[in-house]
PAROTOR-657482 format. One record per residue (C-alpha): residue number from 1; x, y, z. Coordinates in steps of 0.05 Angstrom, whole numbers. Each point is the difference from the previous one (the first is absolute). Layout:
   resi        X        Y        Z
    NUM        X        Y        Z
...
# end
This chain:
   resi        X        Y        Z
      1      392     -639      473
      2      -73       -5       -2
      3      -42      -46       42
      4      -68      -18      -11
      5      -50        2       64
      6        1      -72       25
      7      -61       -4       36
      8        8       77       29
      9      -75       36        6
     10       -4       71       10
     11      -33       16       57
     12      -11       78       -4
     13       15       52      -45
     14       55       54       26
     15      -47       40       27
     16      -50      -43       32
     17       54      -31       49
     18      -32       64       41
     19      -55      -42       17
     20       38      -54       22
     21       17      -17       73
     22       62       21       32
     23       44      -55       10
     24      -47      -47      -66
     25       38      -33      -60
     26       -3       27      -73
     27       24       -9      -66
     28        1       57      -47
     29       25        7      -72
     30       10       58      -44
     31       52       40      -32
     32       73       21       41
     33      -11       85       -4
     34       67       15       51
     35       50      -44       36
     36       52       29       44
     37       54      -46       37
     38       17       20       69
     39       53      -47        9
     40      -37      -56       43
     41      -59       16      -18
     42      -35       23      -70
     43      -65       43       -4
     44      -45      -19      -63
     45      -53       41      -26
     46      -56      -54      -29
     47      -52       38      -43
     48      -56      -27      -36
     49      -68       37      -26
     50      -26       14       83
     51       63       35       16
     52       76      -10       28
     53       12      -44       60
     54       65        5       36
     55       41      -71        8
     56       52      -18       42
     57       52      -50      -14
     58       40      -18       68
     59       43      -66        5
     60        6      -33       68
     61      -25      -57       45
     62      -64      -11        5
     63      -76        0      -33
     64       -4       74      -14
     65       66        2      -43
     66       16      -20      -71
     67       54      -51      -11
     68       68       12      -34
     69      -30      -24      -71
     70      -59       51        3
     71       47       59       28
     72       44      -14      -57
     73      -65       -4      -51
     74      -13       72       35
     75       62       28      -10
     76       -2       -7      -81
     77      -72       29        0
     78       -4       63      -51
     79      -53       54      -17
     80      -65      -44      -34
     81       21      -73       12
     82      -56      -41       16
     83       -4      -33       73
     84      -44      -38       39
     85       12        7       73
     86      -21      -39       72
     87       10       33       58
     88      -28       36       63
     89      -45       57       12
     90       42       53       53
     91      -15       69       24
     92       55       55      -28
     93       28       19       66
     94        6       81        3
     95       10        2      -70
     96      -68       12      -35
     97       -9       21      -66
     98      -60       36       -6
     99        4        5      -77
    100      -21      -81       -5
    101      -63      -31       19
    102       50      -57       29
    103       40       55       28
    104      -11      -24       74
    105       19      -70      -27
    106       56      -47      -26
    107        7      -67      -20
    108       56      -39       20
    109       20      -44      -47
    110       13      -77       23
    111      -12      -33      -83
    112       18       24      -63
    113       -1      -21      -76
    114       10       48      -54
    115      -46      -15      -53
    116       30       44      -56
    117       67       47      -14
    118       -6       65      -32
    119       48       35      -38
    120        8       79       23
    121      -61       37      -26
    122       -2       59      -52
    123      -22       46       62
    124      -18       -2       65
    125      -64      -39       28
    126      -28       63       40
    127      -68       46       10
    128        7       69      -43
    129       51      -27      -44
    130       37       61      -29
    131       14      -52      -71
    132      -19       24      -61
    133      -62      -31      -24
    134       24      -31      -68
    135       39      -42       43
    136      -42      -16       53
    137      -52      -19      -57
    138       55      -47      -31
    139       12      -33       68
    140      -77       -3       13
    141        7      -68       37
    142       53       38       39
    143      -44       57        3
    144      -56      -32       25
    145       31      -25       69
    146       10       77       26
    147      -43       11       64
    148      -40       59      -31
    149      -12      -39      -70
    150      -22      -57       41
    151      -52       46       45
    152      -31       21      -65
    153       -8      -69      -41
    154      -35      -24       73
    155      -44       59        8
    156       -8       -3      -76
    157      -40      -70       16
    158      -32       22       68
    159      -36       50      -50
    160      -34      -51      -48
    161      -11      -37       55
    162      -42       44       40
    163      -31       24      -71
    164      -15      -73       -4
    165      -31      -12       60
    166      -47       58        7
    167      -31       -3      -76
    168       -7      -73       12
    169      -47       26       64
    170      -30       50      -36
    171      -25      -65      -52
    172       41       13      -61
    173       34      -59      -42
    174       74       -2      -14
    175       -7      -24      -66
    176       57        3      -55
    177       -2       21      -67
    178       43      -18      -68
    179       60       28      -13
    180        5      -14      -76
    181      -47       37      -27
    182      -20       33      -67
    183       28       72      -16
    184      -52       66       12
    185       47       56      -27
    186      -40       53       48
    187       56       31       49
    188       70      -15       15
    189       37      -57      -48
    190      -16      -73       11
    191       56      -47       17
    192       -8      -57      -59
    193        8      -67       -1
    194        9      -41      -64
    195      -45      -64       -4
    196       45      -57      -29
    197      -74      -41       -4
    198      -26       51      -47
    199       52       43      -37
    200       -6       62      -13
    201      -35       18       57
    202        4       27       73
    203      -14        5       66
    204        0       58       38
    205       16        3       73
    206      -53       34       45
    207        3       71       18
    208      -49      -15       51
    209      -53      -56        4
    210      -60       59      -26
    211      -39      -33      -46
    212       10      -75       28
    213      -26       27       73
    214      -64       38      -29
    215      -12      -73      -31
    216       -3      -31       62
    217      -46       59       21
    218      -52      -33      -57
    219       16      -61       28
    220      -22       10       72
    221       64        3       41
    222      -26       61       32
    223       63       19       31
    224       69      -26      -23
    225       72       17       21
    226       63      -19      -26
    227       73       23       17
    228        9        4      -76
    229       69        5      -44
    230        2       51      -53
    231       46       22      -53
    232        3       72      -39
    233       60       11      -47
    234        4       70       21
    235       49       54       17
    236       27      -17       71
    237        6       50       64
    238       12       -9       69
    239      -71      -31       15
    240       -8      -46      -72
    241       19      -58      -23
    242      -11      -36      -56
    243      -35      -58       43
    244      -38       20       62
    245      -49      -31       48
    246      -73       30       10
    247      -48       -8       54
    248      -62      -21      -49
    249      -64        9       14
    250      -77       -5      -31
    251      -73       14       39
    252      -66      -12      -27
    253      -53       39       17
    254       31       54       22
    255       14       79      -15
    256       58       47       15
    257      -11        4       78
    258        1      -75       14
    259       60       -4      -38
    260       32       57       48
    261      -21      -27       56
    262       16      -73        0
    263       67       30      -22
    264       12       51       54
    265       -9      -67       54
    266       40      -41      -43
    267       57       54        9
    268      -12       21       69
    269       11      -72       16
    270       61       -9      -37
    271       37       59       35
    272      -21      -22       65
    273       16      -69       -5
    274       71       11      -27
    275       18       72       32
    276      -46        5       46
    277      -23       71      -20
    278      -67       22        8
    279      -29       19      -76
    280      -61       48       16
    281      -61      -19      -48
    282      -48       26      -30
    283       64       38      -47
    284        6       59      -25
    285      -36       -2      -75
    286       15       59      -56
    287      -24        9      -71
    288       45       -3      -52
    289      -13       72      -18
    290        5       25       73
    291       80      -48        2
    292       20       36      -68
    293      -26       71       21
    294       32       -2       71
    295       69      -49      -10
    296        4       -2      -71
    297       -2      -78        4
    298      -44      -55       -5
    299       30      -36       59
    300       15       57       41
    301       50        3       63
    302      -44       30       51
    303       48       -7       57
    304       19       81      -16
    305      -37       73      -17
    306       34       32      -57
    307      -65      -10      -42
    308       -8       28      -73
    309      -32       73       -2
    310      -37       15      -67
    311       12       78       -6
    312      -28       -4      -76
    313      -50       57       19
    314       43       37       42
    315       61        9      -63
    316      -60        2      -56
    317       16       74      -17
    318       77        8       17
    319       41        5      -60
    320       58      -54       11
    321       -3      -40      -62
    322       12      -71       31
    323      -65       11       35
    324      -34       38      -47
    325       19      -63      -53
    326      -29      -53       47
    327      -70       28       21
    328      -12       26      -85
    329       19      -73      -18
    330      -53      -29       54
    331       57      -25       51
    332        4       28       72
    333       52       39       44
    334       17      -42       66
    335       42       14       52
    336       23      -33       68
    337       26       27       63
    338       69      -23       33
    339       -6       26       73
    340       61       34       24
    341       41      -18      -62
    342       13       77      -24
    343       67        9        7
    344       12      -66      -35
    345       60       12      -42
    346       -1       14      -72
    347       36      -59      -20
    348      -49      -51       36
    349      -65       37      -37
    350       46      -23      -71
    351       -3      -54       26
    352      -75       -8       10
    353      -18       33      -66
    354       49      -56      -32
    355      -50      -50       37
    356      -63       39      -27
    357       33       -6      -70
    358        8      -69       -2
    359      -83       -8       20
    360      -19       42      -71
    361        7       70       29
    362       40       50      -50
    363       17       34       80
    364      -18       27       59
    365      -25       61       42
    366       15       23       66
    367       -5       43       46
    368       52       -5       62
    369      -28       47       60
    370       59       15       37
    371        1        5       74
    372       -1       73        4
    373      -57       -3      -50
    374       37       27      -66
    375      -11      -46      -63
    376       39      -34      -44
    377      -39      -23      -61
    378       19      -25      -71
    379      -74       27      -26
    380      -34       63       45
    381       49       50      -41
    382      -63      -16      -56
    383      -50       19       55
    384      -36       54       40
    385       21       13       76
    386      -85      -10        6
    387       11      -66      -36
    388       66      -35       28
    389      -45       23       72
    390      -51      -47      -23
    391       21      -50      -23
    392       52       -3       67
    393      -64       -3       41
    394      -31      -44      -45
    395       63      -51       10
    396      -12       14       80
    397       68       28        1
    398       42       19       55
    399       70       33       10
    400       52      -67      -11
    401      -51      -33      -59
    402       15      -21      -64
    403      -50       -9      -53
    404        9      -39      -63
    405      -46        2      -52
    406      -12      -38      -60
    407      -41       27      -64
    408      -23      -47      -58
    409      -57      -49      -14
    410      -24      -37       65
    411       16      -65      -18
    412       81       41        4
    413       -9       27       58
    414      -26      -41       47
    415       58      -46      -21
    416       55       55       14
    417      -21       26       63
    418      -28      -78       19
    419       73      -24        5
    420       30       78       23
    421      -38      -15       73
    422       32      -69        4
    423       67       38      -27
    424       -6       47       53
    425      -25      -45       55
    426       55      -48      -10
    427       55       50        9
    428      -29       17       61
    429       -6      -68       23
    430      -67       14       34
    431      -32      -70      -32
    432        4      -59       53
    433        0      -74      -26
    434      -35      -22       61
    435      -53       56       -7
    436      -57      -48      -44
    437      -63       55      -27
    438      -43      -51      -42
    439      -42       40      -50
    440      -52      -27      -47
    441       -6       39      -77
    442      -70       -8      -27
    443      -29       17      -63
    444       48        5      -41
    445      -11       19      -72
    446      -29      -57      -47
    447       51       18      -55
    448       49       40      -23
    449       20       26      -72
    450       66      -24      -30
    451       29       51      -45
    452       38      -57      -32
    453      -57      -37      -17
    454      -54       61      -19
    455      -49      -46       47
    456      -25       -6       61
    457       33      -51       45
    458      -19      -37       68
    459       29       25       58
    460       -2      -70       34
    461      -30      -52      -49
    462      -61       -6      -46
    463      -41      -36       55
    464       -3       55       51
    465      -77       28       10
    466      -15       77        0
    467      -26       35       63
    468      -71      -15      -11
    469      -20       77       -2
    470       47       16      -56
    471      -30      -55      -54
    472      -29       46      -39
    473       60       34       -9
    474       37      -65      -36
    475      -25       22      -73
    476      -12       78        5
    477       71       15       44
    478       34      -60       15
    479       64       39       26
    480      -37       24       64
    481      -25      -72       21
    482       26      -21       55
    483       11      -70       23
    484      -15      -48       58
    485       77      -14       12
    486       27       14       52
    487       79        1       34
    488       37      -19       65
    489       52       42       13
    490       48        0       62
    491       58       58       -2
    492       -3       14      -71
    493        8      -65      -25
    494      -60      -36      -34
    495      -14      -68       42
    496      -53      -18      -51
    497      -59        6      -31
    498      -65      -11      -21
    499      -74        8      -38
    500      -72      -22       -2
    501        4      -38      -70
    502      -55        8      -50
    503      -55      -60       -7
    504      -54       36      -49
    505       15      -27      -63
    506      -22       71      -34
    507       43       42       41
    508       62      -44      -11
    509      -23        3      -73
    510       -1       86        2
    511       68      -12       42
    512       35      -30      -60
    513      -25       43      -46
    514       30       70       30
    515       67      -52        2
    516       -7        1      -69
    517      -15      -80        7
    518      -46      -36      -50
    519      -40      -59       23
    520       40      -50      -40
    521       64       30       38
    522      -26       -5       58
    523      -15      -69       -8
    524       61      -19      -27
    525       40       20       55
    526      -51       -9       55
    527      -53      -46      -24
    528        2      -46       55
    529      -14       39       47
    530      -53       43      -37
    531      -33      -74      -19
    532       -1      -19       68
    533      -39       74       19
    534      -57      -36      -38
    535      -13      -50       47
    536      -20       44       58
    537       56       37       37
    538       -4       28       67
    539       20       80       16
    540       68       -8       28
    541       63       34       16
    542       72       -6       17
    543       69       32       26
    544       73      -34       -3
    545       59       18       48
    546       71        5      -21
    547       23      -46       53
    548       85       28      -12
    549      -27       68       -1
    550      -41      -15       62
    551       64      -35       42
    552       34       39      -28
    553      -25       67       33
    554      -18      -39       67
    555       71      -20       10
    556       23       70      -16
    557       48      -28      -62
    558       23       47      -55
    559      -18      -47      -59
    560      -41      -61       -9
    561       65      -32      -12
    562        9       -4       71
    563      -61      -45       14
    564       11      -45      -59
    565       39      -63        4
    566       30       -4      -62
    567      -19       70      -45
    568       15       22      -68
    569       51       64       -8
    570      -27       63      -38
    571       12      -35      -71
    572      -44      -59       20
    573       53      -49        8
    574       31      -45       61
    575       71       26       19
    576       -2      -77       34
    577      -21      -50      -55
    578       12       46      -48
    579      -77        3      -31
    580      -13       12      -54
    581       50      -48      -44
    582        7      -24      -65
    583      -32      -70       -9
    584       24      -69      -45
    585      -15       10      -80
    586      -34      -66       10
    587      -47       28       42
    588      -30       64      -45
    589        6      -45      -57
    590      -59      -47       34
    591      -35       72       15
    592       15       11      -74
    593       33       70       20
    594       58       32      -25
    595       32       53       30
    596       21       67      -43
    597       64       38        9
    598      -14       75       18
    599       45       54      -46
    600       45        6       58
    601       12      -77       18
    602       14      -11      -75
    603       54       67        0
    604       22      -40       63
    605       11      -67      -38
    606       35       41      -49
    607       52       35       40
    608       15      -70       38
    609       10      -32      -63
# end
């Protein structure tokens, strides 16, 4: 039966009873994780977030022994009750374990109440749980108490904290911003909210705090932070979710390098404070031209070689009609190098042209150098001995190579052979978690044209200024302007990003007009923030973090699942509250909604009736 605590004050967490004297009094509390009865004497492990602490429970005469009542409260102790124990701080005599902090330690126990019973849980309590996720996600409270969990959720908040406390040096404002806002149907789809107050309309939820911190730009908070909430009903993968958490950020008076830099310290502070590795600054910097030509990505993993190879010139004349195809139709022939990968079996190059297929490619070319030198090639049968030479030498390669090549428009193939080096690299389990390469992308292109749309689209958002050389180029060839935006990338994985945002009113004006925007569009969905640019507003710039991307990577996790407390599944719902759920008729009648069957709910209804 449950007790309450009666006056009982913890004195140390599990783990902290390391710093307490030999021989000194403590009370601990936390959760039962083993208990194994010796006859006379029963060995508890007590865990709570700090770690496991070993507790002995010994009857006999005198001070350092528990009395028959707490021997028998020990004996009926079971995996995640809740205790709070007294006792004494002893050394383990010859038997050490070196896997605890306490492991030199033990407590034994003189006073205990147990606080609360548990009933036998779905799976076991334990670091590297082999459960499937859908049911640790169910269980999430349960979840939430393994060792390895806990270690992420607490270095989860040493993060923000050490984000907080150097941007607070640095003299920036942690100021937050609304999250009901109106709708701006530019990007990924809003998450709405109905207004009861004023039917018929919504809120949005933020995607990020954009417009709201370039306000406070005009208003002279010349540098604000905020660890900001955002939502994006979007297609889910292993590092989305539908709500996420940015590090937010706005300068004033500042251009592309300032950003960097005060960045690169901010980062290089983090990863000392809470791993203790040493981030080497100034980083490495790229174009996005120079990312795309060499990786075949715009947030490149640099950690590996296996760059792309354009051999356009070098196949211009051979007569292979997958090549031929591409360069007449203004595309490009591209190839990478696997090192010592020739005699990889035919099955497993399937398997990589299955991958190339599913990245737009209609296949793909190779050219496996054995390691007696003879070739196996799907394409050289179409040219010269001169020609397959060439190219070979072109592709640097060696007896044991394999080349792959992919032939279409550039946009194609940088994709294809983009994710065939991370393919490649992952099967040969060269890439280390622990290995960080930062890398900033810069100048990126100011738009991009949507097929879909016949127009010309932003790559980031209408707001982001042109490199100042390429202004004239916004009205006579807007495709080849590029813009002051630039990335963070760490291993392939996009940490965040950023621009210099525009604050002439006439190029903001030419902006929205190669978007296809018309001044009384533009102020309908952004005239607040293009009536506050009349009142003087400064040159400024920003960057946001994905803080779960971020942990995510520095605690060597799989998914941003892992450093989330309580995460959404691929659909966007909550395997533990079971979000989203219907709601009371009462409710959408005061929101004056009504909900309308889909064709297969109403065949549903049918067949049940």
């Amino acid at each position: 039966m449950a007790e309450s605590m009666q006056g009982m004050k913890r004195t140390h967490r599990c783990a902290e009873v390391v710093n307490a004297p030999i021989g000194s009094e403590v009370t601990v509390m936390g959760w039962v994780q083993k208990n194994r009865n010796k006859g006379g004497i029963i060995f508890v492990d007590l865990r709570d977030r700090s770690g496991i602490l070993q507790v002995i429970f010994e009857q006999g005469e005198g001070d350092k022994y528990i009395d028959a009542e707490g021997f028998a409260k020990a004996e009926k102790l079971r995996s995640e009750f809740v205790v709070a124990i007294t006792g004494t701080i002893e050394k383990r005599e010859g038997a050490e374990n070196t896997n605890l902090t306490t492991g030199a330690l033990e407590l034994r126990a003189t006073y205990v109440r147990i606080l609360a019973e548990a009933e036998t849980p779905p799976f076991p309590i334990e670091a590297d749980s082999k459960t499937k996720e859908e049911l640790r996600l169910k269980y999430r409270y349960l979840d939430l108490r393994r060792p390895d969990i806990q270690h992420n959720i607490m270095f989860r908040s040493q993060v923000t904290q050490s984000v907080r406390d150097f941007l607070t040096k640095e003299g920036f404002l942690e100021i937050e911003t609304p999250i009901l806002n109106r709708s701006t149907p530019e990007g990924a789809r809003d998450y709405l909210v109905p207004s009861r107050v004023h039917p018929g309309t919504f809120y949005a939820l933020p995607q990020s705090p954009q417009l709201f911190k370039q306000i406070l730009m005009c208003s002279g908070y010349d540098r604000y932070f905020q660890i900001a909430k955002c939502f994006r009903d979007e297609d889910l993968r292993a590092d989305r979710q539908p709500e996420f958490t940015q590090i937010d950020m706005e300068l004033s008076f500042v251009d592309v390098d300032d950003v960097i830099d005060v960045n690169e310290r901010l980062i290089q502070k983090l990863f000392k404070d809470t791993l203790n590795v040493d981030v080497q600054i100034p980083m490495q910097r790229m174009t996005w031209q120079e990312a795309m030509d060499r990786f075949g990505s715009d947030k490149p993993d640099v950690r590996f070689g296996m760059e792309l190879c354009d051999v356009s010139e070098t196949v211009k004349d051979v007569e292979f009609a997958v090549f031929k195809g591409a360069l007449e139709n203004g595309g490009s022939v591209r190839g990478i190098n696997a090192k010592g990968q020739g005699e990889m079996p035919r099955k497993k190059i399937d398997a990589l042209v299955d991958v190339a297929k599913t990245y737009g490619a209609k296949g793909l070319a190779y050219i496996a150098i054995q390691n007696d030198g003879t070739i196996k090639s799907s394409f050289t049968k179409f040219l010269t001995e001169e020609q397959t030479k060439a190219l070979v030498e072109k592709m640097e390669g060696e007896n044991g190579d394999l080349l792959l090549f992919a032939a279409d428009k550039n946009k194609v193939v940088w994709a294809v052979l983009g994710a065939l080096r991370l393919e490649i690299a992952n099967q040969l389990g060269i890439l280390k978690k622990d290995d960080y390469r930062f890398l900033w992308v810069t100048e990126f292109p100011l738009l991009e044209w949507s097929d879909e749309e016949n127009r010309f689209q932003a790559m980031h958002h209408p707001f982001t200024m042109p490199m100042d050389e390429d202004l004239p180029l916004l009205d006579t060839d807007p495709g080849k302007v590029r813009a002051k935006a630039y990335d963070c990338v760490l291993n392939g994985v996009e940490l965040g990003g950023g621009s210099v945002r525009i604050h002439q009113g006439d190029v903001q004006e030419r902006m929205f007009k190669e978007l296809g925007i018309e001044t009384e569009a533009a102020y309908e969905k952004f005239g607040f923030l293009l009536n506050a640019f009349k009142y003087g507003v400064p040159p400024h710039a920003g960057l946001a973090f994905g803080l779960d991307r971020l942990v995510m990577l520095m605690v060597e996790a799989d998914n941003i699942r892992e450093v989330i407390a309580f995460p959404k599944v691929k659909d966007a719902s909550c395997l533990m509250s079971d979000a989203p759920n219907v709601v009371d008729a009462k409710q959408l009648e005061e929101l004056g909604i009504g909900i309308t069957a889909t064709e297969e709910d109403a065949k549903l209804a049918a067949e049940e009736a």
